[in-house]
C-alpha positions in Angstrom: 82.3 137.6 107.5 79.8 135.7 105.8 81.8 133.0 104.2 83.2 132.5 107.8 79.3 131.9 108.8 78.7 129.3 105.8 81.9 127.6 106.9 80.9 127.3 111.3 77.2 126.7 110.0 78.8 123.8 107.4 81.5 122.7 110.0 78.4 122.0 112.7 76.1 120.2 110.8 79.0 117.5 109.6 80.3 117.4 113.7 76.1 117.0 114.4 75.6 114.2 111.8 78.7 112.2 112.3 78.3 112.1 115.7 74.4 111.5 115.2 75.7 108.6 112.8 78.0 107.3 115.5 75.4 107.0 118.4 72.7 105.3 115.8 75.6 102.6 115.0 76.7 101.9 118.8 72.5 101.3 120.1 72.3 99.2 116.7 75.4 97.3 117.6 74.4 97.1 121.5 70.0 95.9 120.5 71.5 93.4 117.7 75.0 92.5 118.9 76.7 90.4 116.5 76.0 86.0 116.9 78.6 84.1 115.1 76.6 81.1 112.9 77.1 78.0 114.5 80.1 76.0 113.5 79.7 73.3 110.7 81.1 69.8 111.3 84.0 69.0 109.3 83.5 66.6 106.6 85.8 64.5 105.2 87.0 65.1 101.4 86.4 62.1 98.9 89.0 61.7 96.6 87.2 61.8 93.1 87.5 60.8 89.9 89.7 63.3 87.8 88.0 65.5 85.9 88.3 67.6 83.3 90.1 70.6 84.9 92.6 68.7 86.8 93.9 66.3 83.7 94.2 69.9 82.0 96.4 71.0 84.9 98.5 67.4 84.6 98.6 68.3 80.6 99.9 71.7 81.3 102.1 71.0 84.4 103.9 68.5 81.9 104.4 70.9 78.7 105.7 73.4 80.9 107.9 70.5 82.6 108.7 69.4 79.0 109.3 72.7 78.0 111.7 73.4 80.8 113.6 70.6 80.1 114.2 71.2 76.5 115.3 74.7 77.1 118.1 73.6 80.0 119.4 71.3 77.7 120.4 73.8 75.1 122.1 76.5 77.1 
């Protein structure tokens, strides 16, 4: 009978706090409602100069191509 107790007492206090919890989270949400942040222009993208991480990309794009190649070629 006692372990039943503990389990109604246990049971209670999560129901209590959860729906505690749930009625904090809905007057937060309605006193501070959610404002997007205004949208940013769109800018335009520069081509640049290649740099150091794209001419590694071409290297590797044409080793594997290379590669590829070779391989085909001897089946």
């Amino acid at each position: 009978m006692e372990a039943f107790l503990i389990m109604i007492i246990g049971m209670v206090g999560v129901f209590v706090f959860l729906t505690l919890l749930i009625v904090v989270m809905q007057t937060l949400v309605r006193l501070f409602p959610h404002v997007p942040p205004p949208a940013k222009p769109a800018q335009s993208i520069q081509p640049s100069a290649p740099t150091q991480a794209t001419q590694l990309v071409a290297v590797i794009q044409a080793a594997v191509s290379a590669y590829e190649a070779d391989t085909t070629i001897q089946k």
